[in-house]
PASEBA-1860 file (N, C-alpha, C; in nm, 3 decimals):
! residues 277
1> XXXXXXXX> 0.083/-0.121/0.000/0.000/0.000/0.000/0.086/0.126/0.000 ~ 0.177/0.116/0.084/0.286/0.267/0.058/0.385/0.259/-0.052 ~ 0.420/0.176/-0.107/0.460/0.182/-0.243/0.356/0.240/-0.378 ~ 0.222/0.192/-0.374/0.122/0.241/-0.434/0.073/0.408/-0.445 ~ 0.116/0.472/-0.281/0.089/0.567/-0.248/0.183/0.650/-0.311 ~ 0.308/0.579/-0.297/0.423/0.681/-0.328/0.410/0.708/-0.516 ~ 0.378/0.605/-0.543/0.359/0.577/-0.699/0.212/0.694/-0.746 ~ 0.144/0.692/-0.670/0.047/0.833/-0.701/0.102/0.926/-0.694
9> XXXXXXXX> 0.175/0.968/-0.552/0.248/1.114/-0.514/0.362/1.151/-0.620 ~ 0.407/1.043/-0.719/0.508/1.100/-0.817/0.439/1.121/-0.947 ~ 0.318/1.055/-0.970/0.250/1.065/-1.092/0.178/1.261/-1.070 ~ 0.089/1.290/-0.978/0.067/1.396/-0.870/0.214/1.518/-0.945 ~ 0.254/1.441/-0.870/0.419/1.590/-0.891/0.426/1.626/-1.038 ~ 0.458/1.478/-1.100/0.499/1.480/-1.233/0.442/1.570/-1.305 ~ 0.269/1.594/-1.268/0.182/1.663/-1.350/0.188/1.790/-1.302 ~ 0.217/1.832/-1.197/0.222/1.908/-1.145/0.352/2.059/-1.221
17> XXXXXXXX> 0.439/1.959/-1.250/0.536/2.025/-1.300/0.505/2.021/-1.454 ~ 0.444/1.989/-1.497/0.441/2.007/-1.640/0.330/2.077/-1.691 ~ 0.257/2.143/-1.579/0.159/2.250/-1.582/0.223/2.425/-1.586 ~ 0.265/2.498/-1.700/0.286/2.573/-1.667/0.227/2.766/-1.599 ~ 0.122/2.693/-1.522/0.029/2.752/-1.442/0.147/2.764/-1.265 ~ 0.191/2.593/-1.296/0.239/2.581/-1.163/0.397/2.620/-1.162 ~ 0.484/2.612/-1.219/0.640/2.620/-1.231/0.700/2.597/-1.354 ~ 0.780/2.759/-1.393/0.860/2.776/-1.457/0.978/2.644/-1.511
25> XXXXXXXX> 0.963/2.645/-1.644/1.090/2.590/-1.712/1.229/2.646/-1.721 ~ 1.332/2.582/-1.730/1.504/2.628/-1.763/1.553/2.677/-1.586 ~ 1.672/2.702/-1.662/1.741/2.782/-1.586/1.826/2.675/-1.512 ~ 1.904/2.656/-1.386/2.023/2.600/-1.374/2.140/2.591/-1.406 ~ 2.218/2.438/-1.412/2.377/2.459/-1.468/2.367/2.317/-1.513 ~ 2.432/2.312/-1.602/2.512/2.183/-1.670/2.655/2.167/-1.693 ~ 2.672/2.077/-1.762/2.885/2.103/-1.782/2.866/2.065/-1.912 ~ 2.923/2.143/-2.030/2.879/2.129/-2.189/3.089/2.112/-2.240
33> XXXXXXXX> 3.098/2.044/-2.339/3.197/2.059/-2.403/3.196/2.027/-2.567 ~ 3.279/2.146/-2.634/3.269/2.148/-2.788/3.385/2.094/-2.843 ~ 3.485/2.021/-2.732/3.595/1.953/-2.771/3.623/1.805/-2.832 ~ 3.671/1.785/-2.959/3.650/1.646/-2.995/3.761/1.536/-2.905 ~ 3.704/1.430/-2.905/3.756/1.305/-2.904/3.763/1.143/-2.950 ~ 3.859/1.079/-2.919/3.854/0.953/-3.022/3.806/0.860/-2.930 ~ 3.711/0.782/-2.975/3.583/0.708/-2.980/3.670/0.555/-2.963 ~ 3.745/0.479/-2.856/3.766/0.386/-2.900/3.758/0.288/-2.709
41> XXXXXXXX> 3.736/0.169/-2.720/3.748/0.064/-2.624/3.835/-0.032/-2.678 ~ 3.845/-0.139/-2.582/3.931/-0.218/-2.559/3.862/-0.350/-2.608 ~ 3.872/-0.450/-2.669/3.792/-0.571/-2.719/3.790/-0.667/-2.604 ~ 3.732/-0.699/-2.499/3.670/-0.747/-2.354/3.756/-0.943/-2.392 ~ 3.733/-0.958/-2.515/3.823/-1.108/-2.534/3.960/-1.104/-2.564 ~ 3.991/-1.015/-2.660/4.142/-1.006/-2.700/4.224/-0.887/-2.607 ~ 4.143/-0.799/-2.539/4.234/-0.671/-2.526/4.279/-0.559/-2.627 ~ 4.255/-0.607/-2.751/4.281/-0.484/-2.814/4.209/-0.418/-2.844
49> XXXXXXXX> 4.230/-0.274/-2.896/4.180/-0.155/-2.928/4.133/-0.135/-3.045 ~ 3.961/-0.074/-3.028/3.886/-0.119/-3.145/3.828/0.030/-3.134 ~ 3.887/0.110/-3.252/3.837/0.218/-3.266/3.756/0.279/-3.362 ~ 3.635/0.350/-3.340/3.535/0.359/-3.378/3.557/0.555/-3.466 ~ 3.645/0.588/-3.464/3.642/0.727/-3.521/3.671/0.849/-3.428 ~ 3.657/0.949/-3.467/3.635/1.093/-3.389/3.509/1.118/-3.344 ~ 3.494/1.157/-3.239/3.320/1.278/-3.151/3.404/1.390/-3.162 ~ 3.308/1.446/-3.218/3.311/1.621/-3.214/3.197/1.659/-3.209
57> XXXXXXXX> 3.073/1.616/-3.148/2.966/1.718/-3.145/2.951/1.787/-2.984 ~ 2.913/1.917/-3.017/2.912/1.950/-2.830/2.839/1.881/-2.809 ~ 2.833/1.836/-2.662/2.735/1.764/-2.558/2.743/1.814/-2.414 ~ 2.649/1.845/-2.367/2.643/1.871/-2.202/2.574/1.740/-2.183 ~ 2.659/1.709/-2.039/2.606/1.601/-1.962/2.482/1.570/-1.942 ~ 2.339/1.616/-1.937/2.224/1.630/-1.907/2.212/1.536/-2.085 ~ 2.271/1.607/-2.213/2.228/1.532/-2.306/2.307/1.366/-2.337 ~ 2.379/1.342/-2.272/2.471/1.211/-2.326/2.351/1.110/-2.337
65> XXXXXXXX> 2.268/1.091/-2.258/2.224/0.939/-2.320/2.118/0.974/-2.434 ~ 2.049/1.110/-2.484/1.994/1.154/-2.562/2.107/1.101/-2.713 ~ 2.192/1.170/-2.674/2.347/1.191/-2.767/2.379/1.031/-2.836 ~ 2.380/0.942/-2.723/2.423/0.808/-2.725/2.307/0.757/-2.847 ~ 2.240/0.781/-2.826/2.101/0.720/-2.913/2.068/0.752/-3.062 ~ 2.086/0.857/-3.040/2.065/0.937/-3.197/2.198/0.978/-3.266 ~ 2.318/0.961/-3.210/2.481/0.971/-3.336/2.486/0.829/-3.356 ~ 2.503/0.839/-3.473/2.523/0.706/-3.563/2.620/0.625/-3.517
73> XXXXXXXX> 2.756/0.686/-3.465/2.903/0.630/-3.450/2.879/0.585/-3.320 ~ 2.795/0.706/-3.190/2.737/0.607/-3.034/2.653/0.504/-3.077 ~ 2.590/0.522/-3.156/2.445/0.414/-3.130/2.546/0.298/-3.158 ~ 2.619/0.287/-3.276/2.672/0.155/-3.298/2.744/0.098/-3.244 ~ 2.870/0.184/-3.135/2.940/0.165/-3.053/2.863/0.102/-2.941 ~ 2.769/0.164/-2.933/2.674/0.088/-2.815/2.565/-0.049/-2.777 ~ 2.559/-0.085/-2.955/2.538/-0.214/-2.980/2.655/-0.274/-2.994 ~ 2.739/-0.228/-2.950/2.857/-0.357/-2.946/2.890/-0.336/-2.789
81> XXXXXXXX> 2.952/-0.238/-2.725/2.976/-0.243/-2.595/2.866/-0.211/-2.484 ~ 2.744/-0.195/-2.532/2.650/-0.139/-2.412/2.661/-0.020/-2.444 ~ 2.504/0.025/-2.368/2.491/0.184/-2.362/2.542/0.256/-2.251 ~ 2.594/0.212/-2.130/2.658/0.200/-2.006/2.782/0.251/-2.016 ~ 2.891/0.164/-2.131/3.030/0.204/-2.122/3.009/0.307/-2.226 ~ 2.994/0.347/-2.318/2.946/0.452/-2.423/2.905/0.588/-2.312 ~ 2.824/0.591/-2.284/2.757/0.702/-2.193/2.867/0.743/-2.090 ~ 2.918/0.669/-2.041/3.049/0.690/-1.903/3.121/0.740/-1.964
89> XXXXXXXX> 3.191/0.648/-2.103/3.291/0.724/-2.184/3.275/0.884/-2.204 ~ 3.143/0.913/-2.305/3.099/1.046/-2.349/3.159/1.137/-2.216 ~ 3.098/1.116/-2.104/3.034/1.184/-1.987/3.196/1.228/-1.944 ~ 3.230/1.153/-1.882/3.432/1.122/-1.841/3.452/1.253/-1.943 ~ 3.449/1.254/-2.079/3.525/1.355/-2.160/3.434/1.483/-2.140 ~ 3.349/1.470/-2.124/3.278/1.626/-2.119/3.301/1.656/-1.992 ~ 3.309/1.615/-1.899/3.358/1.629/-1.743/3.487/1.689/-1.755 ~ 3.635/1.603/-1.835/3.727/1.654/-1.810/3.797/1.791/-1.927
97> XXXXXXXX> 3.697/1.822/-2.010/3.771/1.893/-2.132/3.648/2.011/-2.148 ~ 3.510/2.001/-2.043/3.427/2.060/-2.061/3.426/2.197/-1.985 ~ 3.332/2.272/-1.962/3.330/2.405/-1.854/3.167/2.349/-1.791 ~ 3.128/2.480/-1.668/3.025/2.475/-1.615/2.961/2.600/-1.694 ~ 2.809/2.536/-1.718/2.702/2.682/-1.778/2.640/2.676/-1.717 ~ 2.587/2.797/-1.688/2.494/2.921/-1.611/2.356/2.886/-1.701 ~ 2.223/2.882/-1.666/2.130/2.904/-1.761/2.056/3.013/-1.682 ~ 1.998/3.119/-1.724/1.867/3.186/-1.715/1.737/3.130/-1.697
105> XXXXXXXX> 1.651/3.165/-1.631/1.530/3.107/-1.594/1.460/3.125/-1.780 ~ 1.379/3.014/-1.786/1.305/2.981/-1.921/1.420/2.968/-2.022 ~ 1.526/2.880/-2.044/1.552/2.860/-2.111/1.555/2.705/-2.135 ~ 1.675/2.637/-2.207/1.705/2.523/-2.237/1.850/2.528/-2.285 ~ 1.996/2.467/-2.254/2.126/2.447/-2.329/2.081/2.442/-2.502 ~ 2.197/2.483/-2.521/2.173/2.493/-2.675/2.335/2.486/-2.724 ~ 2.428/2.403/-2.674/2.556/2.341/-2.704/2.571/2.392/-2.839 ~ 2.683/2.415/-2.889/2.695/2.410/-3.045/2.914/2.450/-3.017
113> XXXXXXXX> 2.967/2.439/-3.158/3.073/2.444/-3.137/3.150/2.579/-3.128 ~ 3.255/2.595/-3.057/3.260/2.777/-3.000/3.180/2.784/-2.928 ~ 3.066/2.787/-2.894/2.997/2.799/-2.743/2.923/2.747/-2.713 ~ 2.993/2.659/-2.613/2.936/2.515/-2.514/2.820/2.548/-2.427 ~ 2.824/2.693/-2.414/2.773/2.727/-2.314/2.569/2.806/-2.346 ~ 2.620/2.783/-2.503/2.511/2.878/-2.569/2.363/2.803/-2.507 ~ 2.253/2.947/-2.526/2.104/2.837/-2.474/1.988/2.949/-2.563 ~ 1.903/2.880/-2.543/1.742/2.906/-2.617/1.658/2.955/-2.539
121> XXXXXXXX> 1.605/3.030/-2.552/1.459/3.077/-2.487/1.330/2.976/-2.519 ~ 1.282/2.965/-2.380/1.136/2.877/-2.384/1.041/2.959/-2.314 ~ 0.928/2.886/-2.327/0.799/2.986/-2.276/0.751/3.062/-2.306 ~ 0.808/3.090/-2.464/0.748/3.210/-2.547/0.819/3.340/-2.489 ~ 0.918/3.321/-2.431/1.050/3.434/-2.390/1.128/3.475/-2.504 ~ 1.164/3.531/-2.473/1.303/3.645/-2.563/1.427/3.610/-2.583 ~ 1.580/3.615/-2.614/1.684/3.673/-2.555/1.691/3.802/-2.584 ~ 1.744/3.821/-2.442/1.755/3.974/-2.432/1.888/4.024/-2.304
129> XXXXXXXX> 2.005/4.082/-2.357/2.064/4.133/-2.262/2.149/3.968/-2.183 ~ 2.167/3.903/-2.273/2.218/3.781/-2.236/2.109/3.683/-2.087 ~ 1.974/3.737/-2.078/1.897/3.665/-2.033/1.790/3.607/-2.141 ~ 1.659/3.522/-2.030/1.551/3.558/-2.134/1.442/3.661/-2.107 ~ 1.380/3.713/-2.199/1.270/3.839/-2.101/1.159/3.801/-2.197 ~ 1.004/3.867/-2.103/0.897/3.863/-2.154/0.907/3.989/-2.233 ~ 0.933/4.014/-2.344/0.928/4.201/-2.400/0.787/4.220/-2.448 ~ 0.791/4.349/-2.422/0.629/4.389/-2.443/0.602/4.373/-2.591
137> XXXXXXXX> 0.464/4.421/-2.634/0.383/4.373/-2.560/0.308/4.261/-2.480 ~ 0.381/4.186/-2.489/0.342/4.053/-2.416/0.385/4.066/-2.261 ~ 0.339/3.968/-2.199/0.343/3.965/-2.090/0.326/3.794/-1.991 ~ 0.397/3.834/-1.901/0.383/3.713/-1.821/0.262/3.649/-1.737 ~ 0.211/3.515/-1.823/0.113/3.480/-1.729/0.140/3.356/-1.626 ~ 0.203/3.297/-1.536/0.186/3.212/-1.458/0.346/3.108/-1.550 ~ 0.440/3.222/-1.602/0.534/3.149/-1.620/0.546/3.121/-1.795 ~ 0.454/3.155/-1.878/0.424/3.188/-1.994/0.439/3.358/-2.087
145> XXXXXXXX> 0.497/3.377/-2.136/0.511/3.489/-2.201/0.431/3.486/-2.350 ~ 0.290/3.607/-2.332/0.256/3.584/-2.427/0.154/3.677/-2.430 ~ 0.016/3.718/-2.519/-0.070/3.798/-2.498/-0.207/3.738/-2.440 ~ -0.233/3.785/-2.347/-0.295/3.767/-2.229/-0.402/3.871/-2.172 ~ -0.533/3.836/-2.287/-0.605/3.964/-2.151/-0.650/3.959/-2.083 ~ -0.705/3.835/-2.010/-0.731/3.813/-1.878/-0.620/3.665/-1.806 ~ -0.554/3.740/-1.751/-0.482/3.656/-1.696/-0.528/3.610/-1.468 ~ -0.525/3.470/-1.514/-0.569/3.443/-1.419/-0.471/3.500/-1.269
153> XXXXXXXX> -0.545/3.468/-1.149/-0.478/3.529/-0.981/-0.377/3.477/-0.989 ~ -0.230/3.477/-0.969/-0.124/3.400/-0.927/-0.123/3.340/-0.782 ~ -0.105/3.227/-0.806/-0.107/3.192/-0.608/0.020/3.223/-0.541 ~ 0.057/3.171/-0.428/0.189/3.215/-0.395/0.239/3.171/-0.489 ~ 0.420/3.230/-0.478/0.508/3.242/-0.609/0.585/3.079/-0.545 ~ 0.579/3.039/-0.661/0.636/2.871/-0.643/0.812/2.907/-0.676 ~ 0.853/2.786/-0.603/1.016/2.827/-0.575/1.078/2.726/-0.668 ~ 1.206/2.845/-0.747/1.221/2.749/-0.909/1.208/2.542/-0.860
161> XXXXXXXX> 1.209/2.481/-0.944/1.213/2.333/-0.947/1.371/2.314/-0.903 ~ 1.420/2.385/-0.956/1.581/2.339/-0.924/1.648/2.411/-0.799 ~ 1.568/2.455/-0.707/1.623/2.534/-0.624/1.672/2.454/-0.509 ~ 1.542/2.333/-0.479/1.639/2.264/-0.381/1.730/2.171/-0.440 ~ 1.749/2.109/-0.553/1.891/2.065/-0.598/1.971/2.153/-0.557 ~ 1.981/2.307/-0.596/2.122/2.367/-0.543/2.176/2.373/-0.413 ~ 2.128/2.350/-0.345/2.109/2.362/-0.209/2.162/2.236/-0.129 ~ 2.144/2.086/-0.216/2.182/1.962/-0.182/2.361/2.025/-0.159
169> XXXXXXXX> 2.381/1.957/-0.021/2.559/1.968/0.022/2.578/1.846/0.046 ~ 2.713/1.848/-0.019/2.810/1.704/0.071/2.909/1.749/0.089 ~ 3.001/1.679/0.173/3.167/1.694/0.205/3.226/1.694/0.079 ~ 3.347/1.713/0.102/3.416/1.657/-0.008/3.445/1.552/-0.020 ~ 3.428/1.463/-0.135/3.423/1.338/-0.189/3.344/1.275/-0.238 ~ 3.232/1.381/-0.189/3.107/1.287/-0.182/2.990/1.366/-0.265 ~ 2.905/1.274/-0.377/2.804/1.355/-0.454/2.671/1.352/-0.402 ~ 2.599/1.429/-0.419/2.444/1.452/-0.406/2.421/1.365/-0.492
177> XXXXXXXX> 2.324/1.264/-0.447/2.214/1.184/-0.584/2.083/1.182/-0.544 ~ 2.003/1.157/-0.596/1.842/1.095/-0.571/1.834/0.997/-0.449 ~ 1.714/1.005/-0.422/1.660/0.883/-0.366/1.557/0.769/-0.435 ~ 1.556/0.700/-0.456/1.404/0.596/-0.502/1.305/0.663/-0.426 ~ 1.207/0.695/-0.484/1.079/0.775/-0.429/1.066/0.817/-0.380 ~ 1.170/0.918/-0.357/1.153/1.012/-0.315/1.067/1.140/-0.364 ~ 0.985/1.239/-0.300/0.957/1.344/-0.303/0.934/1.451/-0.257 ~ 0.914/1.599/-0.249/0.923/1.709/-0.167/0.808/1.721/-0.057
185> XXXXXXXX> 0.894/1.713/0.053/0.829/1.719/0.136/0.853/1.878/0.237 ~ 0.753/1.943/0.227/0.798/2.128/0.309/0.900/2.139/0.229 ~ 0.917/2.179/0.089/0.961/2.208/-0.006/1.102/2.173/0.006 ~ 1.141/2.037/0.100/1.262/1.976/0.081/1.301/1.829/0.017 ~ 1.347/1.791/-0.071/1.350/1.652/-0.159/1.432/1.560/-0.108 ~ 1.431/1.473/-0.094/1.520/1.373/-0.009/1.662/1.397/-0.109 ~ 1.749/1.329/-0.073/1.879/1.301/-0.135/2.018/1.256/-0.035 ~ 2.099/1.181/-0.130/2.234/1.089/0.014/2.287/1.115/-0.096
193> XXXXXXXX> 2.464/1.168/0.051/2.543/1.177/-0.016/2.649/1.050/-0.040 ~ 2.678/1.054/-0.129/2.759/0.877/-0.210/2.913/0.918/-0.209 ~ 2.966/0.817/-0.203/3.073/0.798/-0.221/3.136/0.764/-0.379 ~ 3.139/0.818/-0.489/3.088/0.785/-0.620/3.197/0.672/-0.668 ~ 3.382/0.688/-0.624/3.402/0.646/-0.631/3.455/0.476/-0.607 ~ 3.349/0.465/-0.498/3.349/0.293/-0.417/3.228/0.272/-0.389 ~ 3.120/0.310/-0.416/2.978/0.315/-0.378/2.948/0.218/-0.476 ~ 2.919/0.072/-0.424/2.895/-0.076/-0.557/2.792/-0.019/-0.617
201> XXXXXXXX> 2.666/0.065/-0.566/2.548/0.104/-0.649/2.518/0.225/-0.704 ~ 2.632/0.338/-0.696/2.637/0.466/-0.765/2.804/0.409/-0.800 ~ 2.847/0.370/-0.840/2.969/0.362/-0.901/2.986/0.480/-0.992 ~ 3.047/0.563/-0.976/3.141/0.685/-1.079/3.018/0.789/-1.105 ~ 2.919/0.780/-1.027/2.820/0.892/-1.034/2.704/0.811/-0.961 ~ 2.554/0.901/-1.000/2.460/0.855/-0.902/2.356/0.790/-1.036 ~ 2.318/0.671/-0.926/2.252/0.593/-1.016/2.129/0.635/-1.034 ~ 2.074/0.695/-0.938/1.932/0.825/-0.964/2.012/0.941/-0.978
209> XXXXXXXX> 1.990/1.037/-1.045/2.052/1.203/-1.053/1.939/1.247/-0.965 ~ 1.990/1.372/-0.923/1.960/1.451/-0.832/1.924/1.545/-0.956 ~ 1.987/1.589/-1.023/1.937/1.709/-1.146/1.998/1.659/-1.289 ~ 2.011/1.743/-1.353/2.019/1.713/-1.499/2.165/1.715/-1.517 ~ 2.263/1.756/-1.427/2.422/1.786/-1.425/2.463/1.698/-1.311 ~ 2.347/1.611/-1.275/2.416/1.506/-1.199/2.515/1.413/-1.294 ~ 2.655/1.343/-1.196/2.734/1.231/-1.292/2.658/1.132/-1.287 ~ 2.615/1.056/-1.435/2.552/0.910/-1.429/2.619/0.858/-1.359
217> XXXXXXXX> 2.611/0.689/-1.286/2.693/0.632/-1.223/2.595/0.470/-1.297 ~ 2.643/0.395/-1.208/2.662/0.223/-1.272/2.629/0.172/-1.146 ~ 2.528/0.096/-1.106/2.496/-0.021/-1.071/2.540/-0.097/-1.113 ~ 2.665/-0.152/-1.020/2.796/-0.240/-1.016/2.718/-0.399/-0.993 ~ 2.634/-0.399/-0.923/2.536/-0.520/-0.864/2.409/-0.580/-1.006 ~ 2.435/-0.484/-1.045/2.309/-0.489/-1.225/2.348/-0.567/-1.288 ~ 2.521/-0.578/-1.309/2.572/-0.628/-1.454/2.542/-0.755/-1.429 ~ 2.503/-0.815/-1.559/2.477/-0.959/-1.615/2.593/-1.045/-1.574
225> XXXXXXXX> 2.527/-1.169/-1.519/2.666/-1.303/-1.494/2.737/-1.242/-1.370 ~ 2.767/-1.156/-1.322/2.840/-1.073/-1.177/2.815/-1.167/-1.081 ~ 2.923/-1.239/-1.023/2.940/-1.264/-0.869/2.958/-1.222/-0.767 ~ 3.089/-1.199/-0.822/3.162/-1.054/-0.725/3.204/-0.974/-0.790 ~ 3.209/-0.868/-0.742/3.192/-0.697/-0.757/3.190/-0.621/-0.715 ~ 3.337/-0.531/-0.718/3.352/-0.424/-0.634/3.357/-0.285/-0.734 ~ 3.354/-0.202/-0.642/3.355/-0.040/-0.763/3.473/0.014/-0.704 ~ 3.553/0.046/-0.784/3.731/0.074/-0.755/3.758/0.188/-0.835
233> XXXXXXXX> 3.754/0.344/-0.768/3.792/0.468/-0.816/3.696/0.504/-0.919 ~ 3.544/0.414/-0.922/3.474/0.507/-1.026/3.407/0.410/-1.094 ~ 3.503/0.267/-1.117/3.475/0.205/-1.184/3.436/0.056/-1.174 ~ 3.341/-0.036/-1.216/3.307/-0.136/-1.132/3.413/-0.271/-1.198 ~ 3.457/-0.325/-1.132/3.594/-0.402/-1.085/3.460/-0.543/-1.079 ~ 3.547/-0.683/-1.167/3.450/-0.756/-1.132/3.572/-0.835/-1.103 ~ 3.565/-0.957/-1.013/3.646/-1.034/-0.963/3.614/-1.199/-0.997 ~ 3.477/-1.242/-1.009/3.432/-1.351/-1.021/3.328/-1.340/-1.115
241> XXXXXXXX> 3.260/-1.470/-1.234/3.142/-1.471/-1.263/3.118/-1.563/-1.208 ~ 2.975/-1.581/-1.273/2.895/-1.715/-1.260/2.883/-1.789/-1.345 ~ 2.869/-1.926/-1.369/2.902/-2.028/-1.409/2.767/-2.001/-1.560 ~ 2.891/-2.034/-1.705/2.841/-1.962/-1.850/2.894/-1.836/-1.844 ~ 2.961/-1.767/-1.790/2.983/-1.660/-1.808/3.157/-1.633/-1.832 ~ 3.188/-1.568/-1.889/3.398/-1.528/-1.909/3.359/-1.423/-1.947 ~ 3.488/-1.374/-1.772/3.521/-1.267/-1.757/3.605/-1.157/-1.818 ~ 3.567/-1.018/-1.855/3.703/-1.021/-1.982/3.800/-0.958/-1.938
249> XXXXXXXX> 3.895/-0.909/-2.037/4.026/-0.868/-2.006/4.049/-0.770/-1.886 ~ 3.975/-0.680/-1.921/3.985/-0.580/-1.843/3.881/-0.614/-1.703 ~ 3.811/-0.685/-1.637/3.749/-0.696/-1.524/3.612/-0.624/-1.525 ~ 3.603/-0.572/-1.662/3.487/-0.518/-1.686/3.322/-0.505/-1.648 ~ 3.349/-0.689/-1.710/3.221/-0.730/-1.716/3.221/-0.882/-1.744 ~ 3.116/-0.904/-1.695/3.069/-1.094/-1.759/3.000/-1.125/-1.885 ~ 3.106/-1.174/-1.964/3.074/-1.177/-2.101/2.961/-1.355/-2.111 ~ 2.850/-1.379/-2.161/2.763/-1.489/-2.203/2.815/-1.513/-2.344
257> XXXXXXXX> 2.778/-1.654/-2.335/2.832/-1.709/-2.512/2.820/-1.616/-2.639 ~ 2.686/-1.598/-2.634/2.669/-1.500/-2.771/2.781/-1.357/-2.754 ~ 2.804/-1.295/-2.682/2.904/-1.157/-2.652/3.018/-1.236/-2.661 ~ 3.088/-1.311/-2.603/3.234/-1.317/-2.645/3.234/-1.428/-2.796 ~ 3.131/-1.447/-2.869/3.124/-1.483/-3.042/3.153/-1.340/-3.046 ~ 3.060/-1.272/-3.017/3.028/-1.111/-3.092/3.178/-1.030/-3.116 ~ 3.275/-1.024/-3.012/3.405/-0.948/-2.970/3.494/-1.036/-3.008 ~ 3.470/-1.172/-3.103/3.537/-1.293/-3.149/3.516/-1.236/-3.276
265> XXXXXXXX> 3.426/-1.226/-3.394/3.377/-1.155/-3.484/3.444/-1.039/-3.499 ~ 3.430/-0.937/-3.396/3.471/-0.830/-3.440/3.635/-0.832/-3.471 ~ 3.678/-0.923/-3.375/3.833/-0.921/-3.366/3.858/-0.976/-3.510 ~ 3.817/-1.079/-3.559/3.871/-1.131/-3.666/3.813/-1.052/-3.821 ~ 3.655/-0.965/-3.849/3.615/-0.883/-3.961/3.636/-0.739/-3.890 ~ 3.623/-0.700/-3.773/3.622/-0.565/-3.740/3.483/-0.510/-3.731 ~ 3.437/-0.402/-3.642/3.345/-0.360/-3.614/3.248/-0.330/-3.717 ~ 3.308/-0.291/-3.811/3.205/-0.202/-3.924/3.055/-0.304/-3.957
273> XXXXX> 3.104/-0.457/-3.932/3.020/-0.533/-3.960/2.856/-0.527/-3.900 ~ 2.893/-0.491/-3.801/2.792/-0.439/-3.694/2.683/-0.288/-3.741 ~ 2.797/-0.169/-3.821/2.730/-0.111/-3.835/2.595/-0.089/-3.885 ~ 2.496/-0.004/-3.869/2.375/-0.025/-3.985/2.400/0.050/-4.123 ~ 2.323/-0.044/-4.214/2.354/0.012/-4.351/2.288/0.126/-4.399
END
């Protein structure tokens, strides 16, 4: 019954926020980078290096698994290694070659190359003055910019969506993530702080985000065939499978019959085979 309950109270929110009567869109921070890099892993049976080309499109972290899905060179990379090591990969490089952006209330990132940092106006807003504004004659109704001649009472002024994310603290070492069903309670949201780099179930980020510039992380305990499994500086460390399963080079992961044919294949025709035509 309180699982049920909680499962209303997020359906409840969900709608809640996508009413824009009730709370404003945009605004926050992400980490965006317009810097390229080379696209390559390690073959999990042989060890060698199977490289897939250059990335050069900007990406902020909030978009990588968007990113992963729709570039031709991720998607295919990711039918061969998972969408897991692909996404970490992306993320790792926009983390270390990227900057932090500022957004304005009502907007959305708008990445492009030369400026990582660039963004869009939503809500029927402006840019203006390096924000977004309602410019006349239009006007603001309940978080909407637009023409309005009877605009309804405003109730009290609702406090941005992302305000208590900013507000989430940890020590150093340690990241803000989500909770599982969690929700705002006296306008405070649950959240624990992780240990990202040894945490078996946020491994190298949080396995719920806390916001859209949260680091993904890896459920070290998820992977297929896993016995044992530890998360070591970020990354999940496997030590044992289970029986049908070989382990690969790198401690990666537990490879099943059909995957180490697949990384058998590739080693001997090469990836391209995989690609789509």
């Amino acid at each position: 019954m309180r699982v049920f309950f909680s499962l209303v109270a997020l359906v409840a929110g969900a709608q809640a926020l996508s009413n824009p009567l009730n709370q404003k869109r945009g605004g926050g921070s992400d980490v965006c980078s317009s810097s390229g890099c080379s696209l390559s892993f390690d073959n999990p049976v042989t060890g060698k290096t199977t490289n897939f080309g250059n990335y050069d499109q900007c990406t902020c972290l909030s978009q990588v698994n968007s990113v992963v899905k729709s570039n031709s060179m991720l998607s295919t990379a990711a039918s061969i290694f998972g969408n897991n090591k692909v996404s970490d990969y992306i993320s790792n490089h926009v983390r270390t070659s990227g900057s932090t952006c500022n957004y304005p209330d009502h907007s959305t990132p708008a990445c492009s190359s030369g400026n990582p940092c660039g963004f869009e106006c939503c809500d029927g807003y402006s840019s203006h003055g390096g924000s977004c504004a309602c410019l006349p004659p239009y006007s603001d109704c309940g978080g909407v910019c637009g023409y309005f001649p009877h605009c309804p009472s405003k109730s009290a002024k609702k406090r941005d969506a992302d305000e208590w994310k900013k507000s989430a603290h940890c020590d150093s070492g340690y990241t803000a993530c989500g909770v599982l069903w969690s929700s705002k309670i006296n306008k405070v949201a649950a959240y624990e702080c992780v240990d990202a780099k040894n945490d078996l179930e946020s491994c190298g980020g949080c396995s719920i985000p806390l916001h859209r510039g949260s680091p993904l992380g890896t459920d070290c305990t998820s992977l297929p065939g896993v016995a044992d499994v530890s998360c070591m500086n970020g990354s999940c460390y496997v030590h044992r499978c289970m029986p049908g399963y070989q382990l690969s080079t790198d401690n990666s992961m537990c490879m099943d019959e059909e995957t180490v044919k697949k990384f058998t294949t590739i080693a001997e025709y090469g990836w391209k085979i995989f690609a789509p035509l």
